[in-house]
RODO-2510 file (C-alpha; in nm, 4 decimals, decimal comma):
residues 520
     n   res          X          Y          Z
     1     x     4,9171     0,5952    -5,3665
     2     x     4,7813     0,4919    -5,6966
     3     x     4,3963     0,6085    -5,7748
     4     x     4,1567     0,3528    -5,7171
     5     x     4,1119     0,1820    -6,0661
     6     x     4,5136     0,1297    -6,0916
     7     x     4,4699    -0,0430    -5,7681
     8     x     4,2472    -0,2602    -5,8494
     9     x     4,4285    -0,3640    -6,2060
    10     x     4,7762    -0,4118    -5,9874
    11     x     4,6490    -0,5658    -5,6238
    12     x     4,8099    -0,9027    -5,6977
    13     x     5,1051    -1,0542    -5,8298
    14     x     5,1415    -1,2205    -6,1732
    15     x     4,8609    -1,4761    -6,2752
    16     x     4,7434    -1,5254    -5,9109
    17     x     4,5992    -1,1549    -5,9623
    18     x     4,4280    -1,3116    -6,2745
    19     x     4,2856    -1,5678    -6,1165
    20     x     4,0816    -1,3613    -5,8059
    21     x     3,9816    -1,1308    -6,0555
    22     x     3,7932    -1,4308    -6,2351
    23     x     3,6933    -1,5414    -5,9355
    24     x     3,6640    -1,1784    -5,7571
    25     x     3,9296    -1,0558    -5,5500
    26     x     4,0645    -1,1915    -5,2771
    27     x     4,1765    -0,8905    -5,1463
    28     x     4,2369    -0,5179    -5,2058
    29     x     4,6342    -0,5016    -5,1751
    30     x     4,8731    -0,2563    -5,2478
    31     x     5,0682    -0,2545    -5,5637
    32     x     5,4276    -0,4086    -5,6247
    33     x     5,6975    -0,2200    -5,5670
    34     x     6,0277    -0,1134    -5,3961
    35     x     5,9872     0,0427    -5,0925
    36     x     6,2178     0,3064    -4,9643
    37     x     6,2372     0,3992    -4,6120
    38     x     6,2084     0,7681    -4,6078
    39     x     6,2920     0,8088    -4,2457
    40     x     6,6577     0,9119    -4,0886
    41     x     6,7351     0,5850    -3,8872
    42     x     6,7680     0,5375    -3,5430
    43     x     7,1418     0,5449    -3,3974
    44     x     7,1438     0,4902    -3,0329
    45     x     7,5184     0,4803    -3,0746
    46     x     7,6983     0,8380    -3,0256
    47     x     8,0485     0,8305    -3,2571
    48     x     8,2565     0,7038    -2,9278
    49     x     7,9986     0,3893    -2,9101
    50     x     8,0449     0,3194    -3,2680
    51     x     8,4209     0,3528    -3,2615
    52     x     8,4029     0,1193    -2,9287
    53     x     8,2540    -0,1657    -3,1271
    54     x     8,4068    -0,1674    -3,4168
    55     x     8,7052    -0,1774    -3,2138
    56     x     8,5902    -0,4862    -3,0320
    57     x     8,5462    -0,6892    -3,3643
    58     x     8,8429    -0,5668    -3,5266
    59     x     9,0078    -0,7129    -3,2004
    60     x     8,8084    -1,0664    -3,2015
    61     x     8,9778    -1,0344    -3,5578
    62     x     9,3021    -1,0051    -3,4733
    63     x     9,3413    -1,1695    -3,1217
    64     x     9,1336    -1,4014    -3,0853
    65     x     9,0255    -1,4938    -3,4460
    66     x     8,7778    -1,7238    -3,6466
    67     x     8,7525    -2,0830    -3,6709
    68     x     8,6850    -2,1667    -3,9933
    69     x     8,6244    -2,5519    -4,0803
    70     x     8,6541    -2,5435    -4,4409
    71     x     9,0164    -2,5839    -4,5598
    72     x     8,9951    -2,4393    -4,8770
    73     x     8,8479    -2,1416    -4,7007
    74     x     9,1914    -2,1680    -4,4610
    75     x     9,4345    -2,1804    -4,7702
    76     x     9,2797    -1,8461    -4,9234
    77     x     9,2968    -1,6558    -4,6306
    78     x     9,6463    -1,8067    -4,5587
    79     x     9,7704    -1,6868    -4,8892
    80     x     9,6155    -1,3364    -4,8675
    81     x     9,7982    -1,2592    -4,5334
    82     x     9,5586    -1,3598    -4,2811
    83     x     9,7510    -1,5501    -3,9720
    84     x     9,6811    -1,9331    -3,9190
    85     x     9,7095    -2,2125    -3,6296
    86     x     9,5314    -2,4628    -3,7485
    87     x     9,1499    -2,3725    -3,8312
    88     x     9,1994    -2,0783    -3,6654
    89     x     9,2604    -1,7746    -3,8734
    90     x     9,3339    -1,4039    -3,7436
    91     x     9,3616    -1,0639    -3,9495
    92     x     9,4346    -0,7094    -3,8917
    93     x     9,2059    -0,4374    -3,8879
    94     x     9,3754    -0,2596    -4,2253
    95     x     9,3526    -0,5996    -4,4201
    96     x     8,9746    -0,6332    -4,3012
    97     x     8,8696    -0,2865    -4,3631
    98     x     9,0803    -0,3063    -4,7047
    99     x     8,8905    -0,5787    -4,8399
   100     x     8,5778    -0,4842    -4,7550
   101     x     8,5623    -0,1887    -4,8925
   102     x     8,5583    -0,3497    -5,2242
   103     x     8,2280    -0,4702    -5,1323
   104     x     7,9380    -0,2888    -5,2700
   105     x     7,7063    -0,0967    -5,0733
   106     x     7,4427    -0,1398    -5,3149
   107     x     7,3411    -0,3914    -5,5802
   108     x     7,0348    -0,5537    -5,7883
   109     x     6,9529    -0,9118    -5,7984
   110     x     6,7378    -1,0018    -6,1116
   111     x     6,4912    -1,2911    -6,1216
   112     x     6,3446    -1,4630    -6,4424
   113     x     6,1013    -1,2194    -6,4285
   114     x     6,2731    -0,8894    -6,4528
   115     x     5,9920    -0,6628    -6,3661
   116     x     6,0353    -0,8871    -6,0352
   117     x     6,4474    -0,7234    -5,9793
   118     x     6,5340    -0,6188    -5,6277
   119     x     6,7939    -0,3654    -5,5085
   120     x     6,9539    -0,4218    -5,1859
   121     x     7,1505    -0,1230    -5,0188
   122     x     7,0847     0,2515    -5,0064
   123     x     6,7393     0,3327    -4,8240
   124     x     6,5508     0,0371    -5,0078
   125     x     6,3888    -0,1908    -4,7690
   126     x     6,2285    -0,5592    -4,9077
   127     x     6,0863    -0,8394    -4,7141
   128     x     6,1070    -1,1875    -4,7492
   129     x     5,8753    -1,4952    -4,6513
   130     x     5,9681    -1,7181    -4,3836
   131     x     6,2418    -1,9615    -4,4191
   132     x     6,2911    -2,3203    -4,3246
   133     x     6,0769    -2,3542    -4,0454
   134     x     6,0822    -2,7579    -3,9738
   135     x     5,7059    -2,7765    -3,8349
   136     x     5,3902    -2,5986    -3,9857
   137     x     5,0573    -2,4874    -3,7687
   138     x     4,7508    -2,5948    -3,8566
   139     x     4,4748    -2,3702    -3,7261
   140     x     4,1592    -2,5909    -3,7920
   141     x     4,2978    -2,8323    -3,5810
   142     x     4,5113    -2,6422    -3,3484
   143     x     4,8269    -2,9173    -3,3711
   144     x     5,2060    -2,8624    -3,4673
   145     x     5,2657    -3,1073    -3,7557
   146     x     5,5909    -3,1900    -3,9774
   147     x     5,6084    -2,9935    -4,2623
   148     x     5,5151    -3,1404    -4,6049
   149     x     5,5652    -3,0768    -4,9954
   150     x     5,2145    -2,9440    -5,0337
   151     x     5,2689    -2,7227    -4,7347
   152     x     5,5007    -2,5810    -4,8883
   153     x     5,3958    -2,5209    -5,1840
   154     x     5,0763    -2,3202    -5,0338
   155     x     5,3540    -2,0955    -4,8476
   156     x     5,5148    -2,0299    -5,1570
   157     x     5,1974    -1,9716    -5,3486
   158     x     5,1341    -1,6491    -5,0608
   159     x     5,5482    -1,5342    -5,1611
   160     x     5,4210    -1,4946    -5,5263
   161     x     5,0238    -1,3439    -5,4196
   162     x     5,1920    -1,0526    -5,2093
   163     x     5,2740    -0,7797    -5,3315
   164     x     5,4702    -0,6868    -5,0211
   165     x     5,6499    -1,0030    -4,9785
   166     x     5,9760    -0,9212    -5,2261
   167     x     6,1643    -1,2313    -5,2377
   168     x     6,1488    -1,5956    -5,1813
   169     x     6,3828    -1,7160    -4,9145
   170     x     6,4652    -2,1110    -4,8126
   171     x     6,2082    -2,3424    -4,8020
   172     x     5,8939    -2,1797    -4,6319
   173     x     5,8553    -2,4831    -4,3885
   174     x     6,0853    -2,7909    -4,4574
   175     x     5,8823    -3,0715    -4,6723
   176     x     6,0358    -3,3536    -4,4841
   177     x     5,7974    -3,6112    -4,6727
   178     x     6,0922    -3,5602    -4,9735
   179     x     6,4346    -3,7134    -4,8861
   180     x     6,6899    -3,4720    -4,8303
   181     x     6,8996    -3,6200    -5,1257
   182     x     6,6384    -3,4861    -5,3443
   183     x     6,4363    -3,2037    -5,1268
   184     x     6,6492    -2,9113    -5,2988
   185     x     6,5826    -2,9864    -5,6158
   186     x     6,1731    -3,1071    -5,5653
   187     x     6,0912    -2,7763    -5,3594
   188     x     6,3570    -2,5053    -5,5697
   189     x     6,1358    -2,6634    -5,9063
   190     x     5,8229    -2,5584    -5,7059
   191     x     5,9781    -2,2779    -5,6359
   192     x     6,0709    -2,1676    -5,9925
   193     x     5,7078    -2,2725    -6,1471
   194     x     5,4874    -2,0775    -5,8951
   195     x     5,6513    -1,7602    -5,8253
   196     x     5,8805    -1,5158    -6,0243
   197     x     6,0538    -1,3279    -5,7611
   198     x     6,4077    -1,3670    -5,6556
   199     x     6,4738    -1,7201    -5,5083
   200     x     6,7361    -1,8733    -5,2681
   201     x     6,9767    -2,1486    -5,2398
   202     x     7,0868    -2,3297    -4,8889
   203     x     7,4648    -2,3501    -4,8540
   204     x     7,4692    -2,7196    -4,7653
   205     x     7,7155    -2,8841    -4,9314
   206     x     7,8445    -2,8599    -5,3423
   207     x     7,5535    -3,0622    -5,4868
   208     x     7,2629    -2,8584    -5,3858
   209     x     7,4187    -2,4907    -5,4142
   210     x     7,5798    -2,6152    -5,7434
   211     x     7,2187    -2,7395    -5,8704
   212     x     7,0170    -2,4585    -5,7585
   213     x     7,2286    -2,2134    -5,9443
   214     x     7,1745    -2,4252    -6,2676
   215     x     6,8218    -2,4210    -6,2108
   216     x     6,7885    -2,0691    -6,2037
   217     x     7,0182    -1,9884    -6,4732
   218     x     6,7913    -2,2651    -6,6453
   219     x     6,4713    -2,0649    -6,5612
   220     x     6,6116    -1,7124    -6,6571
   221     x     6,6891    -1,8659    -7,0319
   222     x     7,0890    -1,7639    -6,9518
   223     x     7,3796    -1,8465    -7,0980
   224     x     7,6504    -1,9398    -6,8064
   225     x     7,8354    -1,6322    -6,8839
   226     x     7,4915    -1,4044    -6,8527
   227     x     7,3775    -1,5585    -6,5315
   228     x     7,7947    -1,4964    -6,4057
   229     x     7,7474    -1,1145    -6,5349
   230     x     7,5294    -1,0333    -6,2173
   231     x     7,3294    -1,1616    -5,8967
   232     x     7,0192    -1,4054    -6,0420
   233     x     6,9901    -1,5242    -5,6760
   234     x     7,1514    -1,5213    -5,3547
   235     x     7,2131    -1,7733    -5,0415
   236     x     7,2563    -1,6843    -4,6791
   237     x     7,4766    -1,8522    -4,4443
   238     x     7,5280    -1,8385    -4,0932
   239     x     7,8494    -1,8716    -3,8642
   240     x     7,8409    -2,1403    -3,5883
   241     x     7,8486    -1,8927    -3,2888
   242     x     8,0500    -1,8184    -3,1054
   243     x     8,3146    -1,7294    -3,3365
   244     x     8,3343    -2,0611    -3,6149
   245     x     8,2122    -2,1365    -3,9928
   246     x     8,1615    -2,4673    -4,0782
   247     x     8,3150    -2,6542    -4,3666
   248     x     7,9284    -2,6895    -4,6157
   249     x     7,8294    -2,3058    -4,5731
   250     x     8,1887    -2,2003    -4,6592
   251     x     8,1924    -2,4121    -4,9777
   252     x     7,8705    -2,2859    -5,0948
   253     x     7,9876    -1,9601    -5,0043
   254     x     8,3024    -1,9896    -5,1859
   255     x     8,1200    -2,1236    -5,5145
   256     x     7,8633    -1,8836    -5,5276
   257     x     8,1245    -1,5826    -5,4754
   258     x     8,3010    -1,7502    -5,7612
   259     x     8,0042    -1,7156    -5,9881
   260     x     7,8956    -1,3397    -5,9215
   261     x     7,5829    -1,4461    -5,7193
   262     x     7,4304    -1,2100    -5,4217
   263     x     7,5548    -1,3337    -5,0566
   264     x     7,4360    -1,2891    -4,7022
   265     x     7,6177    -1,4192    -4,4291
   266     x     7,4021    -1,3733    -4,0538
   267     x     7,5729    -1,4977    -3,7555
   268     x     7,3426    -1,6251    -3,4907
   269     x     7,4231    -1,4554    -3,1901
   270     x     7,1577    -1,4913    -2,9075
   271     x     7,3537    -1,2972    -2,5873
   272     x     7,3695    -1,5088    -2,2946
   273     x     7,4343    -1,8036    -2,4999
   274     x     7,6188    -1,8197    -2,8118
   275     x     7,7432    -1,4410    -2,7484
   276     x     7,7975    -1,2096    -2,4261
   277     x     7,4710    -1,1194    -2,2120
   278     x     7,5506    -0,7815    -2,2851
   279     x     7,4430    -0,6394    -2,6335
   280     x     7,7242    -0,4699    -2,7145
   281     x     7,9405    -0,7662    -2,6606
   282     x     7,7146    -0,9627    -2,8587
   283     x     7,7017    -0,7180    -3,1681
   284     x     8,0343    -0,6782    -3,1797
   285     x     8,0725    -1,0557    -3,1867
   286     x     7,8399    -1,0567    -3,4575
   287     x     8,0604    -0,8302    -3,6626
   288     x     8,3444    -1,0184    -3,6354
   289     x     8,1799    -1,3636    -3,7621
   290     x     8,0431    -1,1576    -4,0902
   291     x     8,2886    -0,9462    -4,1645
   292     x     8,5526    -1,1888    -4,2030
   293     x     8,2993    -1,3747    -4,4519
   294     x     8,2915    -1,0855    -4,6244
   295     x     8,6330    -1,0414    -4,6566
   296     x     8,6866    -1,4141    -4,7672
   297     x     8,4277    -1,3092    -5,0769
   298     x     8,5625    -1,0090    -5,1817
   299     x     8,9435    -1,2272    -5,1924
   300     x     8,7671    -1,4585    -5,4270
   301     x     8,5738    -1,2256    -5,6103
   302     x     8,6268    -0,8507    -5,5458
   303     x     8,3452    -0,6301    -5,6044
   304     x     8,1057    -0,9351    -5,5477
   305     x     7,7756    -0,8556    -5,3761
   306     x     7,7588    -0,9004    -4,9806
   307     x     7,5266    -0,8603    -4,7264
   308     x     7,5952    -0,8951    -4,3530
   309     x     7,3144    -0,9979    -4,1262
   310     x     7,1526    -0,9589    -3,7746
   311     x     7,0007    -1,2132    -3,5794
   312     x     7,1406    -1,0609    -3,2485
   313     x     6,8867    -1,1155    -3,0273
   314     x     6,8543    -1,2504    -2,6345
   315     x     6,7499    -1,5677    -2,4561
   316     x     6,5720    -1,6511    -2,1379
   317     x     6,7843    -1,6774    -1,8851
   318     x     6,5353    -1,8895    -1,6760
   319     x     6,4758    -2,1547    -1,9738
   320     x     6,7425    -2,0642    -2,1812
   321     x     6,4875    -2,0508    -2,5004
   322     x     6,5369    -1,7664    -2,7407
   323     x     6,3242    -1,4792    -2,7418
   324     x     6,2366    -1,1903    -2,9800
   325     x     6,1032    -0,8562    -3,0469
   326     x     6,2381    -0,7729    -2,6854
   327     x     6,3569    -0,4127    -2,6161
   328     x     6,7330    -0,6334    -2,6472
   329     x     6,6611    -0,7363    -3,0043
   330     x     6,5382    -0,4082    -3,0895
   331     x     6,8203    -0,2202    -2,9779
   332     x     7,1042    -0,5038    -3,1161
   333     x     6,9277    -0,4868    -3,4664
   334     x     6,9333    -0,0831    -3,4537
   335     x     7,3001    -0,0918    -3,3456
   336     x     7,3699    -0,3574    -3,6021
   337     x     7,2081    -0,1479    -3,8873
   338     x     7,4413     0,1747    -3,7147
   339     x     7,7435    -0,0452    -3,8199
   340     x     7,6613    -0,1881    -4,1775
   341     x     7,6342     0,2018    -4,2440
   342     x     7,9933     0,2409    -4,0823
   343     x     8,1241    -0,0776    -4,3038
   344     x     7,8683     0,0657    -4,6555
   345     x     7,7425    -0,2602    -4,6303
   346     x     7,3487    -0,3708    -4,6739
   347     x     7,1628    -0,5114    -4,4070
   348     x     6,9831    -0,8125    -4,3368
   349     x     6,7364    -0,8256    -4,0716
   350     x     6,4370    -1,0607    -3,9373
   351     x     6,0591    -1,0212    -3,8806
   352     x     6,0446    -1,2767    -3,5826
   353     x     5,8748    -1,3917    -3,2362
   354     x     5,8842    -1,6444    -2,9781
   355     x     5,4711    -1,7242    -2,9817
   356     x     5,3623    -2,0363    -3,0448
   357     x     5,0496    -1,9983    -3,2598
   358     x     4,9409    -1,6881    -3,4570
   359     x     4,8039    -1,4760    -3,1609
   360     x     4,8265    -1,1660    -2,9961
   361     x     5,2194    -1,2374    -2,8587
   362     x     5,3322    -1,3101    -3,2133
   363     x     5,1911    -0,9957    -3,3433
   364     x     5,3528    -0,7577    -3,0962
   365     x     5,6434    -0,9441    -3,1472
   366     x     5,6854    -0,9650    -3,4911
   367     x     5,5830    -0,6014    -3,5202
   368     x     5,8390    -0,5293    -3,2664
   369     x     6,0856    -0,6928    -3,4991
   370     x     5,9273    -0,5332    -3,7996
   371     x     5,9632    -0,1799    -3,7015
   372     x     6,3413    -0,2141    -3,5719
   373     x     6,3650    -0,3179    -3,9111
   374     x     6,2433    -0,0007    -4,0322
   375     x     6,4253     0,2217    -3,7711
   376     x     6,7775     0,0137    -3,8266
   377     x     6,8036     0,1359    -4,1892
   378     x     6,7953    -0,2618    -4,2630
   379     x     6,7635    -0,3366    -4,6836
   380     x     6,6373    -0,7191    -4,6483
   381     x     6,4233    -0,8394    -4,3786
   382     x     6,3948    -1,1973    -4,3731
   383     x     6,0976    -1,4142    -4,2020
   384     x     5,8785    -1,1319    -4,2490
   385     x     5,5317    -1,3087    -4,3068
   386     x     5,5097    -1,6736    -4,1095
   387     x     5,7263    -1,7226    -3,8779
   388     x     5,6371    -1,8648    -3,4780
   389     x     5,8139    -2,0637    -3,2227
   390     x     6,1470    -1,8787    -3,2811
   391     x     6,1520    -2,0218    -3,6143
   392     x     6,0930    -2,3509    -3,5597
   393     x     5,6808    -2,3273    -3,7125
   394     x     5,5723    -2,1555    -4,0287
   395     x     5,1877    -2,0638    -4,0399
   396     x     5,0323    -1,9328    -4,3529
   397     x     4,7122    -1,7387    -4,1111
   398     x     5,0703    -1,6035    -3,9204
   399     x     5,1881    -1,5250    -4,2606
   400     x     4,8941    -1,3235    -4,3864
   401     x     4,8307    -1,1431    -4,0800
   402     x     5,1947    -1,0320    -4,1067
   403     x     5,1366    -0,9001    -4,4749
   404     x     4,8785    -0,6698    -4,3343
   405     x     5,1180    -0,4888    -4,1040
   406     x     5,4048    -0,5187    -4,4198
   407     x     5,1519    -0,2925    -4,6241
   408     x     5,0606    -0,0990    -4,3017
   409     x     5,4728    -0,0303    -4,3617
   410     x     5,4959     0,0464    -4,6588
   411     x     5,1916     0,2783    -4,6691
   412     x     5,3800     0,4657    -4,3476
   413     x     5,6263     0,5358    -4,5856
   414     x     5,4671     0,6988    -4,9039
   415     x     5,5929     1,0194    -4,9131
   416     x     5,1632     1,1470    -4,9875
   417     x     5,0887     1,1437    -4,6144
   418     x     5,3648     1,4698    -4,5171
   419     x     5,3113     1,6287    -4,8608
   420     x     5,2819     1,9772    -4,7430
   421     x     5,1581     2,1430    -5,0918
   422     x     4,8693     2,3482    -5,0260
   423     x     4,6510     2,1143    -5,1013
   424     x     4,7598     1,9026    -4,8240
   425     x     4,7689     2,2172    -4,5726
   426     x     4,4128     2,2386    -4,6872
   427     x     4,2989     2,5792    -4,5239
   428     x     4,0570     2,6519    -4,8255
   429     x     3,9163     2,3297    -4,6528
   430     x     3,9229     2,4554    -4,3447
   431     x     3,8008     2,7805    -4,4079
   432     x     3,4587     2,6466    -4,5568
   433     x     3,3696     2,4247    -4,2717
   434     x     3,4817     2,6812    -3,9967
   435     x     3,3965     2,6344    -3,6329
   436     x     3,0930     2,4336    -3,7082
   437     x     3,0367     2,1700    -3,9697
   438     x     3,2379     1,8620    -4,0570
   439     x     3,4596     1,7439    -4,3539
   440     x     3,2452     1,4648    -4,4943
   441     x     3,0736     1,5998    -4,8027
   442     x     3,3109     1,8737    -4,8741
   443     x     3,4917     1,8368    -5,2439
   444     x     3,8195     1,8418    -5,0919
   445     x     3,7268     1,5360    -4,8731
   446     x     3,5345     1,3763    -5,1891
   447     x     3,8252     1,4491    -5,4084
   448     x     4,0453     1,2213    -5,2313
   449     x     3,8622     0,9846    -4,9665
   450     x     3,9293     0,6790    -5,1392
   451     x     4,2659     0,6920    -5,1411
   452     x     4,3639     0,9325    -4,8105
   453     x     4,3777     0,6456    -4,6109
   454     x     4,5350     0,3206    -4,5355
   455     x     4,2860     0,0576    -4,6268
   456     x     4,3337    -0,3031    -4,4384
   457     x     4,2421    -0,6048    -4,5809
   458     x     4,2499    -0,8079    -4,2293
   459     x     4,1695    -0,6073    -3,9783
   460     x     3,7957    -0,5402    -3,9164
   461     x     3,7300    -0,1771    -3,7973
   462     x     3,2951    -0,2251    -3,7231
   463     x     3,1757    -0,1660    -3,3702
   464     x     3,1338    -0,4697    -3,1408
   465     x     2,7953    -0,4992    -3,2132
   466     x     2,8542    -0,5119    -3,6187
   467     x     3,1274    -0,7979    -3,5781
   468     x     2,9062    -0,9862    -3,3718
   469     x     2,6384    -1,0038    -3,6593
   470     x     2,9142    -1,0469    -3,9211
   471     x     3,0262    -1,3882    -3,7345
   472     x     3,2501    -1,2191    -3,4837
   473     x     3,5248    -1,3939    -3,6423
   474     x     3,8451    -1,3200    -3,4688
   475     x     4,1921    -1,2260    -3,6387
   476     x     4,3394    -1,5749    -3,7010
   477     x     4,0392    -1,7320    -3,8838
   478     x     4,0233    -1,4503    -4,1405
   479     x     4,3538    -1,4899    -4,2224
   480     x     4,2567    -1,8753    -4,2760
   481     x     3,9857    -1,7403    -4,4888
   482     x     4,2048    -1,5321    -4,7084
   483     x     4,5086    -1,8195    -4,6995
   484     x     4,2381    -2,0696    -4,8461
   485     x     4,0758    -1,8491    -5,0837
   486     x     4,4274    -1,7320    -5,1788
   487     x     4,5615    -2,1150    -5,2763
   488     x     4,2596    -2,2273    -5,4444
   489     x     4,2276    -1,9267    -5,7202
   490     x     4,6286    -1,9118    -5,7980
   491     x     4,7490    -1,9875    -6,0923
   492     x     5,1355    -1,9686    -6,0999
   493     x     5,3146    -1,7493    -6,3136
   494     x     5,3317    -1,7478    -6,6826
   495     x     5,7014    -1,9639    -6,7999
   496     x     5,8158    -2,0595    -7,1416
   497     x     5,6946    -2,4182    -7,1801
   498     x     6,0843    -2,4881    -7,3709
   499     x     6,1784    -2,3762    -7,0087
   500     x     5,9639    -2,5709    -6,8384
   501     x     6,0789    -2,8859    -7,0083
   502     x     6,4428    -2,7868    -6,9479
   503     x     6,4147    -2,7710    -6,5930
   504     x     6,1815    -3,0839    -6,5631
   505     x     6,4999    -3,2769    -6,7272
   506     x     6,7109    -3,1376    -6,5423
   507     x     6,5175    -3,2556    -6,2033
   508     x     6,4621    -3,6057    -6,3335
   509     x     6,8266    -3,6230    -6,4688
   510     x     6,9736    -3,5319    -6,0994
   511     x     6,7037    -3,7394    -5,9336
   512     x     6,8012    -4,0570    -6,1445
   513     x     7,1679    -3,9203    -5,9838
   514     x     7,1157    -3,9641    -5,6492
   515     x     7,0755    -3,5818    -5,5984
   516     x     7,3052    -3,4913    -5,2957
   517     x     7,4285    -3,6664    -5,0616
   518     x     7,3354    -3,7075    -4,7166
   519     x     7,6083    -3,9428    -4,5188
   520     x     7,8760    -3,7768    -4,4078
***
């Protein structure tokens, strides 16, 4: 880890780390940066397993096949050899596996800020804030309430603060006091103005996916050819499970192929529902609905960037509500990750939970979900920070309470705490305190005690007796602390005001439009 001092000079991100500085810090966080998982992964399939499942997709491939709704999407794969009835399109294994292998397995994606560039693929591992949530929780008065523009906003305004939080998925919790003509182009202009990190656009229909590109080719200062060159964004789609895409994700799918950008498609596969109870069933189910994505994008556009995507997880089978961070979803998400290696595709996974309000349940959860994150080899891990009720509430205490156990992460992974150099071994160390004395005031423990350690900026690590004098504030209401003080010092991210203007016109022109439209 960096020394103190660098610390201190990098703890937030852009302006908003300007701004507590003025006003004192915030918090202490960790510096920006890539993490790379340094641990093997965990594969609890042995090579007949893996050759089981992949044989079970290839077979949903060829026998029983995809519906896909979109007949564009039909004609393509007609004309490239796939086998059609209808909607219903089948290929072989060879033609799959042929195509996909054009695919890269790894691959940048470059904001307007390029210090800000991610890489997807190899050991990297980024996380991403949570994404369209319809509902937002508000602590102080305990009550579930429709998300809202200035909602929002505040979410996004924690996406650009943390350092850990990597990109900026959908909209943090929908704003559903802007029409839905206009939402994509209100919140993506938010979006663009108060962070610099890699940003999203929904797959929902030509208008918006056609508009958010220009408004972050707009942002970036790119010509149409520069902003084709390589991935400025990405979307993420998922299939219709079991076994269909629908006609808007394919056509934003198809036109963002068509212009070089970065795609994820994550089929939503809960077993006992949409997919077979049993996990193995249900992953290679999962396959099947992404690969053939995959396979459409690489027809379009070969050597175009593609991600496939997890969300395997189980329901109750008393309720029939989905739950998460179970042993199930573990396992599915490691088995999932096992595959993407077989394919050399990235992996997209999810920080999620089925609790209701940012308590204990949604922490072991989410960390649950985290760390099978971690162990699956995944590259992009969406909903990390503020996600509860299975997706359906975004909460900004949820969110920063998450961050803490995101830097908890990445600190797990700096390669300083197994350095074995002598130094670390330490037995000069060890040979001056012998059998009687303690490490405090030695030089080798003054040397490095400021940085040896993790050092949280949520949890609070005083005996009972301390918290209880300090307010005996529990988790939650910190985090509201830190959310609050977080909003009301940021300042958004430096953009050229020529920019600026550029993409206000461009709002106001689209507006004056009609934006998209929303009768079908």
């Amino acid at each position: 880890m960096a020394d103190a001092g660098k610390r201190t000079r990098s703890r937030t991100g852009g302006r908003a780390g300007k701004a507590s500085r003025r006003g004192g810090a915030v918090i202490q966080q960790m510096p920006w940066r890539l993490p790379v998982n340094t641990d093997r992964p965990t594969e609890p399939l042995d090579g007949d397993g893996v050759q089981a499942i992949h044989d079970g997709s290839m077979r949903i491939l060829e026998e029983i096949g995809i519906e896909f709704l979109n007949p564009e999407a039909v004609d393509i794969l007609q004309k490239a050899g796939c086998k059609v009835d209808g909607t219903n399109v089948r290929m072989d294994r060879d033609f799959v596996m042929e195509w996909i292998a054009h695919a890269p397995s790894q691959f940048d994606v470059t904001p307007r800020n390029a210090e800000r560039k991610i890489t997807l693929g190899g050991k990297h591992i980024l996380f991403g804030n949570v994404s369209s949530p319809p509902s937002y929780y508000d602590m102080p008065t305990g009550k579930k309430m429709s998300g809202t523009r200035a909602m929002c906003s505040d979410l996004i305004k924690l996406t650009q603060y943390f350092n850990c939080i990597h990109f900026a998925g959908g909209y943090p919790v929908e704003p559903v006091d802007v029409h839905a003509s206009v939402r994509h182009l209100d919140v993506v202009h938010d979006k663009l103005l108060l962070t610099d990190k890699v940003v999203h656009a929904y797959s929902l229909g030509k208008e918006r996916v056609e508009d958010v590109m220009e408004m972050v080719r707009i942002s970036g200062g790119w010509t149409d050819a520069e902003f084709d060159a390589s991935p400025k964004m990405y979307t993420n789609i998922n299939s219709t499970s079991p076994l269909k895409h629908d006609f808007p994700m394919m056509d934003g799918w198809m036109r963002m192929a068509r212009r070089g950008q970065a795609l994820v498609v994550t089929p939503f596969t809960l077993a006992g529902a949409m997919a077979p109870v049993t996990m193995a069933g249900a992953v290679a189910q999962s396959l099947a609905e992404a690969l053939c994505a995959v396979v459409l994008a690489q027809i379009i556009n070969p050597g175009v960037a593609c991600a496939i995507g997890t969300f395997t997880s189980n329901v109750d089978m008393k309720s029939g509500a989905p739950a998460f961070g179970t042993p199930e979803y573990m396992r599915a998400t490691q088995m999932t990750g096992q595959m993407a290696r077989f394919y050399g595709l990235p992996m997209r996974s999810s920080g999620v939970c089925a609790a209701n309000v940012p308590d204990g349940q949604a922490m072991w959860e989410t960390s649950n979900s985290l760390w099978a994150a971690v162990q699956s080899g995944s590259n992009m891990v969406y909903h990390a920070a503020g996600w509860l009720e299975g997706g359906l509430i975004a909460s900004p205490e949820k969110f920063v309470m998450d961050c803490e156990i995101l830097q908890q992460i990445q600190r797990y992974m700096e390669p300083v705490i197994t350095a074995t150099t002598p130094d670390d071994i330490a037995l000069d160390a060890i040979k001056s305190v012998g059998n009687d004395g303690h490490f405090f005031g030695i030089q080798h423990t003054q040397d490095r005690y400021k940085t040896a350690f993790y050092q949280p900026f949520l949890s609070d690590w005083r005996n009972f007796e301390a918290w209880g004098l300090a307010g005996g504030t529990w988790t939650a209401e910190r985090a509201h602390h830190i959310y609050k003080d977080i909003v009301n010092n940021f300042e958004a991210p430096p953009m050229d005001t020529a920019i600026k203007d550029e993409l206000a016109d461009f709002v106001a022109r689209r507006k004056s439009e009609g934006g998209a439209p929303t009768d079908f």
